[in-house]
N, C-alpha and C positions, 0 to 999 in steps of 0.2 A: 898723377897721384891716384892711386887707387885708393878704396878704402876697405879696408876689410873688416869683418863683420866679427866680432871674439866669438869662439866656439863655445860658448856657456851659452850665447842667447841662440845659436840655431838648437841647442839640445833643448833650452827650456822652452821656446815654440815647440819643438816635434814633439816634447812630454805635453805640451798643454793642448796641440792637435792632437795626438793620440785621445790624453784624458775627455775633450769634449766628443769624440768620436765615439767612444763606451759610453758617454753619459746618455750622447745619442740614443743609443741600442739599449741601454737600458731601460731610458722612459718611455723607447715606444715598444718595447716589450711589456712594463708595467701595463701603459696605456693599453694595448694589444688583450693583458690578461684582465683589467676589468672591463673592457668592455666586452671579453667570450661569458666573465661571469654575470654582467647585467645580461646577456642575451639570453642564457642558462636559465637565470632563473625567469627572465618573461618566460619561456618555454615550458620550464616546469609549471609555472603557473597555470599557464593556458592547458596544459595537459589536465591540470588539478581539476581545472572550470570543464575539464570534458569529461573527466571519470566524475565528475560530482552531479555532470546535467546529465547522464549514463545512467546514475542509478537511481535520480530520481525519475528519468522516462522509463527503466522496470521496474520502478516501485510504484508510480502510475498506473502503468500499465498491470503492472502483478495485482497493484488493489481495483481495475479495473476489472479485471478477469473474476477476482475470488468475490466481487459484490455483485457480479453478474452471476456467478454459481448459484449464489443465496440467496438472490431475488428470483431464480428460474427455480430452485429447490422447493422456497416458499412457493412460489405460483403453483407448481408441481401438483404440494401438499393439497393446499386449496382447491384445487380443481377435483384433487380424488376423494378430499373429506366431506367438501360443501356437501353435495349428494347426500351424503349418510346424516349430515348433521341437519340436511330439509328434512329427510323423513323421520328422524327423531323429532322434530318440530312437528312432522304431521302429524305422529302419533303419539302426541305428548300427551291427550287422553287417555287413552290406552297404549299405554308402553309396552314393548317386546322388546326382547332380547336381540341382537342384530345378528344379521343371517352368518356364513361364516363369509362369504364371499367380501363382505361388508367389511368384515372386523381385517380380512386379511388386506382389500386397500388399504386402510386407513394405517396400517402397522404397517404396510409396505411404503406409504408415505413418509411416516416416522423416519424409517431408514434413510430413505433418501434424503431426507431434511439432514439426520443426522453425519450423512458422509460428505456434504458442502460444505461442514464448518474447516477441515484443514486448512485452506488457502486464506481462507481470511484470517482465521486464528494465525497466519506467518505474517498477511503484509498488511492487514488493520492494525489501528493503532490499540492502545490501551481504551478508549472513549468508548469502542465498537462493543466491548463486553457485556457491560449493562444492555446496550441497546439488543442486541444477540440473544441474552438471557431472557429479557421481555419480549421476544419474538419467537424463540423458540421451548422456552420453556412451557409455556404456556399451551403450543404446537403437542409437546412432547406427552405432557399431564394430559390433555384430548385425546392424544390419539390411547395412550394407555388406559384410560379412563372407560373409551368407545369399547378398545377390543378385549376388556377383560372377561366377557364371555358368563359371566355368573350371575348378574343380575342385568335387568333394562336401563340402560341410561337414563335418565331425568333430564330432564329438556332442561330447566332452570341452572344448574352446574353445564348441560354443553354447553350454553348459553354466554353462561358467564366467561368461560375458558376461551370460547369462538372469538367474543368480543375481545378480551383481553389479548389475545393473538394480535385482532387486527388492529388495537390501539397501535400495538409493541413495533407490529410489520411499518405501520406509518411512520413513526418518529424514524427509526433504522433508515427506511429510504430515504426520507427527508436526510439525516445526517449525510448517508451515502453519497446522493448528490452534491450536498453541500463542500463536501473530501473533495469529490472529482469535477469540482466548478459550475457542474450543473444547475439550469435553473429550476426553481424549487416548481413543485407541481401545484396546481390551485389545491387537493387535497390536504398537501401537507400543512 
């Protein structure tokens, strides 16, 4: 006696192997697509954490370079005004008029102070304004004040203008530092 099998139940095995075999293929294709899109986005991510630590190392670096401009400007200034502004001190009794060689330091300072402010004015932040303004403004009133050539200076007004410069320069590098982690100066 044999026994044989009804042809309904070998078709519904071969439909239900079939159907489990797509089911197969399906979910390890699903499976397949979320895990290329978890790996996608770790990727994009990690990209994000690199364009972001990117432009904060040139922005670093860019406000490292444009606070270096303007503290080497300022030093600049100082070094070619100091001079003019002792011998207006020496001659605060007797005041003259400063020689031209005098007046054209001191105005050629100005400029140079003035063509440092670019870089900061792009990669300082807003805070650096004020501190900029009391630093240079102050620079800028001296030097115009020096070379206007029509009467003697008055010790008392370069005085005051010199001092206030070098309040203005302190707080500024103190900030400056502050920006770029540095530690602060026994001055500041």
């Amino acid at each position: 006696m044999s026994s044989s099998v009804p042809l309904w139940v070998t078709i519904v095995v071969a439909v239900l192997g079939f159907v489990g075999v797509l089911s197969a293929q399906f979910i390890a294709a699903w499976r397949e697509d979320r895990r290329w899109r978890r790996e996608q986005e770790r990727e994009d991510k990690r990209w994000e954490r690199e364009r972001v630590k990117d432009r904060e190392n040139r922005s670093y670096e860019g406000r490292q370079n444009a606070f270096s401009q303007v503290i080497a400007a300022v030093e600049a200034y100082d070094w070619l005004v100091y001079p003019v502004v002792a011998a207006v001190r020496r001659i605060a009794d007797n005041p003259q008029v400063l020689r031209p060689d005098q007046r054209d330091d001191v105005w050629r300072a100005r400029e140079e102070l003035r063509h440092s402010l670019g870089p900061v004015n792009l990669f300082a932040s807003e805070r650096f304004n004020d501190l900029l303004r009391k630093t240079m403004l102050p620079r800028s009133r001296l030097a115009m004040y020096m070379s206007s050539g029509s009467k003697a200076p008055e010790w008392t007004r370069v005085k005051e203008l010199w001092d206030e410069s070098q309040a203005g320069f302190k707080q500024m590098r103190a900030e400056m530092r502050r920006d770029l982690g540095l530690e602060a100066l026994p001055d500041d």
